[in-house]
MARZA-736443 format. One record per atom (N, C-alpha, C): x, z, y. Coordinates in steps of 0.001 Angstrom, whole numbers, plus 524288, in hexadecimal, padded with zeros to 5 digits. Each point is the difference from the previous one (the first is absolute). Layout:
N
XZY...
//
This chain:
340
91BCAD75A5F30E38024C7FCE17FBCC802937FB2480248805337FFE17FF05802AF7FB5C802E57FCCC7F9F27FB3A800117FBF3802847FF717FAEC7FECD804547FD677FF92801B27FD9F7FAAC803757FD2E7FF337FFB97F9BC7FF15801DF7FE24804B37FF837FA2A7FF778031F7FCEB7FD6F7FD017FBF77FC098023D7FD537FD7A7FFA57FA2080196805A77FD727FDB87FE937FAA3800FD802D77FD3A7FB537FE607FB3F7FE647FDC57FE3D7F8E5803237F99580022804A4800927FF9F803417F9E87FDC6800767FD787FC377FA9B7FC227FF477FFB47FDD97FBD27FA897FFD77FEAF7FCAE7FD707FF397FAE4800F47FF627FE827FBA37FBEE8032E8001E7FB9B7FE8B7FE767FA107FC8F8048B7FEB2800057FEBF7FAD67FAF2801D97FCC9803E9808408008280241802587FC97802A3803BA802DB7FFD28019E803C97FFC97FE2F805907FEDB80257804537FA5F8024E7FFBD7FC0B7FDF17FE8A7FA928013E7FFAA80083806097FBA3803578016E7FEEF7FFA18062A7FEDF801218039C8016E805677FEBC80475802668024C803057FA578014F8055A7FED27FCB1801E07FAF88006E8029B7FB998029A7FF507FDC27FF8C7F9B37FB43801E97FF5E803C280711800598045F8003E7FE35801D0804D67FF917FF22804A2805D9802F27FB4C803AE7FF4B801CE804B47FB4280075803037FB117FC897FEF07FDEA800FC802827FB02804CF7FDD880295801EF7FA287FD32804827FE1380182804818017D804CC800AB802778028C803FD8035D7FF2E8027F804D57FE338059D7FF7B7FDE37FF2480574801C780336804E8807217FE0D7FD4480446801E480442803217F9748001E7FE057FD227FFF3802187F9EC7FE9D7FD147FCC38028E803167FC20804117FBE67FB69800D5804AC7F918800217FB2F7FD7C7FF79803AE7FAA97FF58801057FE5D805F4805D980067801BE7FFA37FE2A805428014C7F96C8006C801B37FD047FC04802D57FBC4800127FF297FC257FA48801937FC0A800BE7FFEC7FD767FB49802F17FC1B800608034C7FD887FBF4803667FB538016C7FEC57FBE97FA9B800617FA71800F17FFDD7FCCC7FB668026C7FB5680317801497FCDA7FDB48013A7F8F28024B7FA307FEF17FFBC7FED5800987FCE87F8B37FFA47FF7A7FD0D7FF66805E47FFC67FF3A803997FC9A7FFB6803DA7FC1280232800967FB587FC8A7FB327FBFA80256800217FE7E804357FBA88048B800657FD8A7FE9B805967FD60800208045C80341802CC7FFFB803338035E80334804387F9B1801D6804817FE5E7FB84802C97FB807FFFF801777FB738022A7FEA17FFA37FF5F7F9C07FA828027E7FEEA8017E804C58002E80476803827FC6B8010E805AA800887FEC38008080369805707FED28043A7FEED80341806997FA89800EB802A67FCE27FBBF7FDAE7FB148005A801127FC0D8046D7FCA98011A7FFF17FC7E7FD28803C67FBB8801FC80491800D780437802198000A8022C80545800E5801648010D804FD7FE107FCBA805268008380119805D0805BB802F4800748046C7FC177FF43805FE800447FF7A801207FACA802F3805AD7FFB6800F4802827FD32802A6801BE7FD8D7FA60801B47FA3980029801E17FC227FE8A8038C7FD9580081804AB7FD657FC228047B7FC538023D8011B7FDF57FA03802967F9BB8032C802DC7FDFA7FB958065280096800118008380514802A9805B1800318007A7FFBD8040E7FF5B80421800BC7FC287FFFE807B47FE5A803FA8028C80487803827FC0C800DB8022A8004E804C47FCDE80407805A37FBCC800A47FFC57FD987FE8F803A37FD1A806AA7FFD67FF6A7FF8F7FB6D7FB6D805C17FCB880383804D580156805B07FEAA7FE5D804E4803857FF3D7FF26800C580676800087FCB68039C7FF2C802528052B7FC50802FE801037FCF8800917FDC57FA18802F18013A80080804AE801478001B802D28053F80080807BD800087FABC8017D7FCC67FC687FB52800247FBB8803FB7FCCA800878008F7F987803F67FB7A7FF64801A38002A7F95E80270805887FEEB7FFCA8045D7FC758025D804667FF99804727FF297FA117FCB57FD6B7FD2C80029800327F9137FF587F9407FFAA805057FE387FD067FE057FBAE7FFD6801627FE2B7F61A7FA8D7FE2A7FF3D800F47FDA77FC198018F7FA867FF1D80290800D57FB7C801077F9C27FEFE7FF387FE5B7FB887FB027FB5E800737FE227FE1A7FBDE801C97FC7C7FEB6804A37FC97800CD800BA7FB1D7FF9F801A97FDF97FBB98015B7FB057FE9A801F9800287FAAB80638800A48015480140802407F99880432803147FDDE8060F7FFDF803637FF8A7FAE580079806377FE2E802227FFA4800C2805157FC3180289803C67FE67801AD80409801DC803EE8021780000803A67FADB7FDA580656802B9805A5802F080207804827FCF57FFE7803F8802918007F801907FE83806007FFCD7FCF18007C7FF9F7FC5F806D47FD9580264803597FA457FF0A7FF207FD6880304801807FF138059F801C8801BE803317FAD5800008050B80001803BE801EF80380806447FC10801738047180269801DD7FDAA7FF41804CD7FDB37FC54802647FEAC7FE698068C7FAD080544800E07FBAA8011D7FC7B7FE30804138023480125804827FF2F804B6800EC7FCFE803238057280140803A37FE8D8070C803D17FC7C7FF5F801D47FFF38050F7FBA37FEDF805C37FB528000D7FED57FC047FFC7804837FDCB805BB800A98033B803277FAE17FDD88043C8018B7F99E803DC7FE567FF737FB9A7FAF37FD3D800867FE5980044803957FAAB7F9B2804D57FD85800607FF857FB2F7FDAF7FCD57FAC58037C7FF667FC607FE807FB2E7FCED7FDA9801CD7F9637FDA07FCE6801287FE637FF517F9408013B7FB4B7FE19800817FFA07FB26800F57F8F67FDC47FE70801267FB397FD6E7FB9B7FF1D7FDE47FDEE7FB5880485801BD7FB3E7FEE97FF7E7FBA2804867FF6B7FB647FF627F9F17FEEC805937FF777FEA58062A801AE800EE80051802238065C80238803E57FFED801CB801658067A803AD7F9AF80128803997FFB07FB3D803C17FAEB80272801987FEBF7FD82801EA7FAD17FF708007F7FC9E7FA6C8062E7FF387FC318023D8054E8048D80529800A57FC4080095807B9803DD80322801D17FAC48011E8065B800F8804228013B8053D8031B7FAB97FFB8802267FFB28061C7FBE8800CE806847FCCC7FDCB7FE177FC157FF65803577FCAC80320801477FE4B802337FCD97FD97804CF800028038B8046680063805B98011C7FF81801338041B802168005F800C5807038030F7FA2C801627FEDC7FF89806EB7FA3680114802227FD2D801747FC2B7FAF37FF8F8030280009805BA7FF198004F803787FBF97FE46804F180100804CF80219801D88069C7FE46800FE8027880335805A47FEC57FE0B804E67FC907FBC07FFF47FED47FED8806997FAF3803668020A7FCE9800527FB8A7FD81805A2800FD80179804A680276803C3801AA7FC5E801AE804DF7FF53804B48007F806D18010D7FBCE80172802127FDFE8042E7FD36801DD803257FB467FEE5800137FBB57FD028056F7FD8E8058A7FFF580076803277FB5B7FB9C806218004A7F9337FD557FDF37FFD67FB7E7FEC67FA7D7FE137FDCF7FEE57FF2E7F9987FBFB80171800007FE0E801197FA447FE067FA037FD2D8037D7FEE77FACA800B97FC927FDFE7FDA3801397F95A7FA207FAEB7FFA37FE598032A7FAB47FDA27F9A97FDE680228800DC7F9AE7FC3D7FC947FE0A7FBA48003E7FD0C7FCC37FABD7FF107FD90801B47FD207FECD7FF0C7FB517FF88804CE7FE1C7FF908015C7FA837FB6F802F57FE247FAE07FE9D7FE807FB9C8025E803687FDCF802177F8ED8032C7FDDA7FD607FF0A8009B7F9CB800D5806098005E8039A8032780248801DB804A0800697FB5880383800417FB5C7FD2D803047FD96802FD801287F8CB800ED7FBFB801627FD6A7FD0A7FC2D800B47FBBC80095804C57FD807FB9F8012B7FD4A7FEC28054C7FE5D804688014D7FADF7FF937FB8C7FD35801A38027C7FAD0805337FF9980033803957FD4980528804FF7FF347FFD18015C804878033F7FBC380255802B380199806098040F800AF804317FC0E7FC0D7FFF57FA0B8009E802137FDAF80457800DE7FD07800D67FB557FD5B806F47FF887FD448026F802B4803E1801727FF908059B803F1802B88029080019804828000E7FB01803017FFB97FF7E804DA800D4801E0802827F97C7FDC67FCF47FC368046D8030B7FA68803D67FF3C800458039B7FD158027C805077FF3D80020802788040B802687FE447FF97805E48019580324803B67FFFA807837FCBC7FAFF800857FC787FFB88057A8003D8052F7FFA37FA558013C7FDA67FDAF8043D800407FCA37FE2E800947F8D07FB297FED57FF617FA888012B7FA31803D47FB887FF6E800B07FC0C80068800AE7FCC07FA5A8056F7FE8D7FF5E803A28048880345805EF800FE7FBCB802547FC20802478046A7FFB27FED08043A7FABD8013E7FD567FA0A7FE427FE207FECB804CB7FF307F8467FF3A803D57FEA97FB467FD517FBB37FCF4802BC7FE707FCF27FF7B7FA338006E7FD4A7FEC2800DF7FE687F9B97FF6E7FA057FD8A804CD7FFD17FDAD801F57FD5F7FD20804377FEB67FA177FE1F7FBF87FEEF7FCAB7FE5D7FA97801167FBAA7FED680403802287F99E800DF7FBE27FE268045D7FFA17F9FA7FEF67FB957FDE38019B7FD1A7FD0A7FC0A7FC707FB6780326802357FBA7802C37FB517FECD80326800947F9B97FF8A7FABE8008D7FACE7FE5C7FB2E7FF217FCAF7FC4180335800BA7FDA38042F7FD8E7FDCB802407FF387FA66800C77FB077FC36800C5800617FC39802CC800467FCBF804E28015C7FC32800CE7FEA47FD0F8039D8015D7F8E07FF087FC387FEC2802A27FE557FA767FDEF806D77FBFC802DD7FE957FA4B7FD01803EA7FF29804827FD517FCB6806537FB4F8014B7FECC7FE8F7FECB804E4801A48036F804AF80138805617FC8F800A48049A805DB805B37FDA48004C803587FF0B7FBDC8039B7FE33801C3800EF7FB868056E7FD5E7FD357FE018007D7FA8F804397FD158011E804EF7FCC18047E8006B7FD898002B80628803F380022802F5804EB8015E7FEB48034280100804CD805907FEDE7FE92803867FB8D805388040C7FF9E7FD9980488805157FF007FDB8804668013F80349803BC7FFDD7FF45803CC7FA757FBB47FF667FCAC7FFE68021C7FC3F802377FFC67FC838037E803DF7FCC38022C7FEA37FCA58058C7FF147FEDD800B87FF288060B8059E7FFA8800FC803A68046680024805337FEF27FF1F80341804FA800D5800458039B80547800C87FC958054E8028280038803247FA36803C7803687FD517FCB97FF817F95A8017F803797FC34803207FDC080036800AF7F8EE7FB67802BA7FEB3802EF803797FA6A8034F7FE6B7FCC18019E8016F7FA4B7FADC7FDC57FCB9802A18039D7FB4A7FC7E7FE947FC0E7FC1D803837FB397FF0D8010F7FC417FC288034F7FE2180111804F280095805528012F803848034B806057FE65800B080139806158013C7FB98803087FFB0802F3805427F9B97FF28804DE7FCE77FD387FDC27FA217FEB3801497FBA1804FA7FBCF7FFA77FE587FC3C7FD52802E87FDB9801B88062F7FEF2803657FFD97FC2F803278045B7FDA1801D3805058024A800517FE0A80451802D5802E78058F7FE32805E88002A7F917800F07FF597FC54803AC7FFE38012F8026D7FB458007D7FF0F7FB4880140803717FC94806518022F7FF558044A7FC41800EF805408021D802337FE7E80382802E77FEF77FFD58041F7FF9F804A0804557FE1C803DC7FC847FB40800C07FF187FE3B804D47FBEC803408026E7FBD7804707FCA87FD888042D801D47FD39802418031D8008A803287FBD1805868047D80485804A77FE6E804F9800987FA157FEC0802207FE0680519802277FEE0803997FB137FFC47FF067FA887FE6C803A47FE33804478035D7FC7E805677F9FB7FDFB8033B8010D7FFDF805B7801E88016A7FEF27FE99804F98050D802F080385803467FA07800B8804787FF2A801BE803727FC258012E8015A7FC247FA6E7FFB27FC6A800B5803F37FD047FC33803D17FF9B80060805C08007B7FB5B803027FE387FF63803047FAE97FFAC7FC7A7FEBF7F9FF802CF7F8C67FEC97FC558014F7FD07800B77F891800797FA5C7FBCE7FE11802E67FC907FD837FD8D7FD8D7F9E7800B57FA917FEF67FA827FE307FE527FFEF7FA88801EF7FB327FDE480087801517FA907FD747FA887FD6A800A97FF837FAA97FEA87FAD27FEE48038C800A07F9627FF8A7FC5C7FDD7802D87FE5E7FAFD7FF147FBE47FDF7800A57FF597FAC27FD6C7F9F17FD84803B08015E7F9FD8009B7FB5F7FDA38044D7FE3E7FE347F9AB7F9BD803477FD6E7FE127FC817FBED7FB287FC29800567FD16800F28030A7F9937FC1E800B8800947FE0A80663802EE802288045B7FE5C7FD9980417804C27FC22802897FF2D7FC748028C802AC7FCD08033D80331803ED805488030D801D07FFCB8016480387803CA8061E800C4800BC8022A803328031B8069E7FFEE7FFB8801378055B7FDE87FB2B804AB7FF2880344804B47FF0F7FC90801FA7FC2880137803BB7FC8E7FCF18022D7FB687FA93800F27FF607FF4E7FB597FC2B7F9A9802F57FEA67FEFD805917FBDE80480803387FF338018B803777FA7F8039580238801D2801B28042380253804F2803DF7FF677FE2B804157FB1680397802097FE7A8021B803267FC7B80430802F18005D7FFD4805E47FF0080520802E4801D97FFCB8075B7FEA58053E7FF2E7FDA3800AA804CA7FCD9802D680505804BD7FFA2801C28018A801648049F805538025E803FB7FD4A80354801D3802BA802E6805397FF6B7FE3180352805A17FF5D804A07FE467FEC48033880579803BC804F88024880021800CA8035E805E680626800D77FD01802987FCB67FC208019C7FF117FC4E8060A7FD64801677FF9F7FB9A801947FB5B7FD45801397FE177F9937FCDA7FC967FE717FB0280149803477FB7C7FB437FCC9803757FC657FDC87FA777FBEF7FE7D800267FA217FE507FAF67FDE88022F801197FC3F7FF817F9287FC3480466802007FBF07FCE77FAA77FE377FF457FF567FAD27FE4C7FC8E7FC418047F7FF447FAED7FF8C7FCE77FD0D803BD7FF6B7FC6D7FDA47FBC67FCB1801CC7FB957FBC97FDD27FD6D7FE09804BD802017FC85803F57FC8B7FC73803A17FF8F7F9F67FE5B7FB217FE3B801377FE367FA0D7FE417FCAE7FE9A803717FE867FC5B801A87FAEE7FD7D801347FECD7FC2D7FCE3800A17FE8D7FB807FD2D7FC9B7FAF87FD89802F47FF1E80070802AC7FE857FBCD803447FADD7F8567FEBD80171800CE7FBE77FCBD7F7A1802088014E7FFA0802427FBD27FAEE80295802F77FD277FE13805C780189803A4802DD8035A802F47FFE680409802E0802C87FC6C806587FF6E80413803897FD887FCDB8061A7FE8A801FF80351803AB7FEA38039680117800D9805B98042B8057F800DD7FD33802F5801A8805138066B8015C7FFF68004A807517FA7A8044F800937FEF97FF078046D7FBBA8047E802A1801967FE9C8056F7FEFD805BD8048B8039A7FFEA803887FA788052B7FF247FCBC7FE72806827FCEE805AE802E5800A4800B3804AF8004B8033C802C18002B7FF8A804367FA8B8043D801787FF43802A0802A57FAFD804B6804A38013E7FCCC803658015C803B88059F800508009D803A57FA8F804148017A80046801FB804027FB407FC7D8034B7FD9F7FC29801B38043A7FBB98047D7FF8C7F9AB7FBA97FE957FF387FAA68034B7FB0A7FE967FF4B800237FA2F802867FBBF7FCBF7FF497FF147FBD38010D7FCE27FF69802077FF2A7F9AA804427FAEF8006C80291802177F91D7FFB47FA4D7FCA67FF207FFD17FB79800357FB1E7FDCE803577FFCD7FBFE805247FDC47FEA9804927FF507FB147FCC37F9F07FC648008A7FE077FCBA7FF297FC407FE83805A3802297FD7E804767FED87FE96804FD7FE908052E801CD7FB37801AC801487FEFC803F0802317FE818042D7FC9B7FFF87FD857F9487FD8F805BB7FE32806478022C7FD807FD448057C7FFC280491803B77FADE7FE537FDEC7FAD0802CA7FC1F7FD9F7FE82800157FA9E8027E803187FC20803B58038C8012080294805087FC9F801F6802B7804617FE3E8064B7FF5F802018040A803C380337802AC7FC0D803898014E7FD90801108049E7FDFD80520804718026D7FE04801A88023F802488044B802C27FF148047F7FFCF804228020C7FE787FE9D806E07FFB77FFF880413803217FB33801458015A7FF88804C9803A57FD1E7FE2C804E77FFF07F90F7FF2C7FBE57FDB58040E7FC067FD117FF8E7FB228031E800B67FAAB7FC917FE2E800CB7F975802567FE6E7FC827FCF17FEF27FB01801AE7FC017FE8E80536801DF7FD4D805417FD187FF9C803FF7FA247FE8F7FE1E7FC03800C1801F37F9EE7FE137FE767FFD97FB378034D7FF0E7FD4D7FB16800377FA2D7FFDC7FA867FCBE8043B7FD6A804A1801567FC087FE0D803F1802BA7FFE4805B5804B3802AA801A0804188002D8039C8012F7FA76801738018C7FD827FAD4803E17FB37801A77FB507FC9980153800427FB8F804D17FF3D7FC39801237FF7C7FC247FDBA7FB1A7FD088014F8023D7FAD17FE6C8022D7FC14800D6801D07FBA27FEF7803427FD428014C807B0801177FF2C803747FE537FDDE804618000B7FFB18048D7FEF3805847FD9D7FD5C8038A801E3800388022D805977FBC57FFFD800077FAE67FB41803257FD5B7FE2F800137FAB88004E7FAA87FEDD7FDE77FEA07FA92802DF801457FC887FA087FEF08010C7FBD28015F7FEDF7FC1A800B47FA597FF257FAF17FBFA801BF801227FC187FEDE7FE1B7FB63805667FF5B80513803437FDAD7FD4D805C08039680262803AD801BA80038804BA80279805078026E7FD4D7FFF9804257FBE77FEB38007B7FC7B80217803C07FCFD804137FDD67FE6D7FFFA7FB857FD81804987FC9180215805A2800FC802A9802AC803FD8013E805F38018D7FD0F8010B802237FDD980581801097FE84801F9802A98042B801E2804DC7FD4580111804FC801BD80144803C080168808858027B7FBC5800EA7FAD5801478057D8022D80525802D87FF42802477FDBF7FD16806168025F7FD458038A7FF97805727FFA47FACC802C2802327FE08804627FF8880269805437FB5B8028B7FF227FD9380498803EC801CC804877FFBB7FF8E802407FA06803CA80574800F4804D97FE8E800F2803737FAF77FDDE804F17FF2F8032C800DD800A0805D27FB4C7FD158027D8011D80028804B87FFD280456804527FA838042D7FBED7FF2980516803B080517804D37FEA28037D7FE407FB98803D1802E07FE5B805647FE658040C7FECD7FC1B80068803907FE99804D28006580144805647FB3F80076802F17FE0B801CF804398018B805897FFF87FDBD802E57FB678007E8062E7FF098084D7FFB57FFFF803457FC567FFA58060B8017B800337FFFA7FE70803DE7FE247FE1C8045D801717FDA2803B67FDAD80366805127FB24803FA7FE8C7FE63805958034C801DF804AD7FE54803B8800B57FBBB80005804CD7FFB980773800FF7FD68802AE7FB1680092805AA7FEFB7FF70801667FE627FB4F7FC3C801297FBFD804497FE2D7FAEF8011E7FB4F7FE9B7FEFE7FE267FB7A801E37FBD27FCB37FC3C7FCE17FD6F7FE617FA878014A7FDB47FD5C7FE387FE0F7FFA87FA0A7FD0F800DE7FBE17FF8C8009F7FC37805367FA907FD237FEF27FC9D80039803D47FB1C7FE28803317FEEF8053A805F37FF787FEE38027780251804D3803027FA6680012804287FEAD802C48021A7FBE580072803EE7FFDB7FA67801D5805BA7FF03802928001A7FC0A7FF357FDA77FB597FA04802257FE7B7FCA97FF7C7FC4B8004B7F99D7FDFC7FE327FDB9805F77FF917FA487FE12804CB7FD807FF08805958018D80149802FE7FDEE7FF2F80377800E77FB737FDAD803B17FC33802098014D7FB237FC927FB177FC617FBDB7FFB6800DA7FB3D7FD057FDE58039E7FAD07FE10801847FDA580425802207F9628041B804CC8010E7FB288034C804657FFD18051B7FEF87FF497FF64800E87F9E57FB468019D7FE6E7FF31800B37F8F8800E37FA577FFA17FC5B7FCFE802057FDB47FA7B7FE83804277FBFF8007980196800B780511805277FD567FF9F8048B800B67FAF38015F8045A7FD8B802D2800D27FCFD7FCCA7FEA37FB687FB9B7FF9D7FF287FD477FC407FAE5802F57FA99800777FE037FED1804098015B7FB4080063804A57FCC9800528048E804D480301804F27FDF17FDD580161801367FAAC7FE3A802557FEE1801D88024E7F80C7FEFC7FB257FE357F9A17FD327FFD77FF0A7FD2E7FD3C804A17FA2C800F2801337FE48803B2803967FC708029E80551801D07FD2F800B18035980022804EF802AB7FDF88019C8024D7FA2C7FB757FFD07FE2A7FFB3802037FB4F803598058A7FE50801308021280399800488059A8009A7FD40804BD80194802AC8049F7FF8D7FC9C805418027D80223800B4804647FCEA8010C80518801C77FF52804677FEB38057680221803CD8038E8017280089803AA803B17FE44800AA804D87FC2C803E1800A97FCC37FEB4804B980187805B680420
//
């Protein structure tokens, strides 16, 4: 069994899942770790008997680095991500892959350049009851999509705001639609196929900040759908994100991790002792995820990276995500429907 070495840029609160992920793997080991942090940097290397640096600069040199993640914050991951593709590295990045659809496309052709496997993460994908939705979709029971809502009422204080001067901002982090929201977009894309055009709105209502505490946005899809969307971080005390879909033939409505309506014909409803707990969302904390979702991401990755295929969330993937949100966000600025 080959060993795949990893090394971990960024060691905020996020990195600590990427880790527990890897070190539950037992084709995975942590070879590296990077922070400005010093002594955060120190205790890891020490705890997980890994090499250490405050220069990512430095990690990207590593022959023992194989796989490198990037935990860093948002306005990061595109910098970053391009220097450990040109070191030759394969990458993972946090969501947003990159904080504009420009950006994220140079990153998945410098991939596709380099022959290295480029994946984000999107680890929501990998919950039970959202594997399930794919699989009625995929087998074709609930008829032509008709409609996609998504729903993610969440909080956060403005203290999380102010921990950091980068929160909140356009340029370094976004706002309730490209931080939070991001995870249920992706699940859209993925369940709905490509977007077309978007008109949106947006509005900063309870926090001190530069970019939306509220997107809102009506979607057109190639398949014909319609999608609706609902991201916030006001809402207390902040409730589990909501997925329902509406096919010609049947309906199915997602309340965090449970099925709260299956109706599908010809397919028994998954047994609800299956799904997990935890959402995986972080409703009104975002340390509140669990880490195993992040694990089958990561052993799904390993498995494209031994046996040739395709990363479950691909560079593509994330950059349809980036370029929804962006087009919310210019609609709302614009007060038009924007062609995507």
């Amino acid at each position: 069994m080959k060993l795949h070495r990893f090394g971990v840029v960024g060691l905020g609160m996020i990195a600590d899942f990427h880790i527990q992920a890897i070190e539950a793997l037992p084709n995975a080991r942590l070879a590296s770790v990077c922070s400005r942090n010093q002594e955060k940097v120190a205790s890891l290397a020490q705890a997980y008997s890994c090499s250490g640096t405050t220069r990512y600069e430095e990690l990207l040199a590593d022959p023992e680095v194989e796989i490198v993640c990037v935990t860093t914050g948002s306005g990061s991951h595109f910098a970053i991500g391009r220097e450990a593709l040109l070191a030759g590295k394969h990458v993972l990045l946090e969501k947003p892959m990159a904080m504009t659809s420009a950006e994220a496309a140079e990153l998945t052709q410098l991939a596709k350049e380099r022959g290295l496997k480029l994946g984000v993460i999107s680890q929501r994908r990998f919950e039970p009851q959202h594997q399930a939705v794919h699989r009625a979709i995929a087998l074709g029971v609930l008829g032509k999509l008709l409609l996609l809502e998504v729903r993610c009422p969440f909080y956060r204080t403005q203290a999380y705001y102010d921990a950091a001067d980068w929160r909140g901002t356009l340029l370094e982090d976004g706002g309730a639609l490209m931080n939070q929201g991001i995870h249920s977009i992706d699940l859209m894309l993925w369940l709905a196929g490509p977007a077309r055009s978007v008109m949106g709105m947006t509005a900063t209502q309870t926090h001190r900040m530069e970019a939306e505490d509220l997107g809102l946005a009506l979607v057109k899809f190639a398949s014909g759908a319609y999608g609706t969307i609902m991201s916030s971080t006001s809402i207390q005390p902040g409730y589990p994100p909501t997925l329902r879909l509406y096919g010609e033939r049947g309906s199915i409505h997602l309340e965090g991790a449970s099925i709260a309506e299956w109706h599908v014909p010809g397919l028994p409803e998954p047994d609800p002792e299956q799904a997990e707990a935890g959402t995986g969302a972080g409703v009104s904390n975002p340390s509140h995820i669990p880490s195993r979702f992040h694990k089958l991401q990561l052993a799904q990755f390993l498995e494209a990276l031994e046996k040739g295929g395709e990363p479950a969330v691909t560079g593509e993937d994330g950059q349809r995500a980036v370029a929804l949100i962006e087009g919310i966000v210019r609609s709302a600025a614009e007060s038009r429907e924007i062609q995507l």
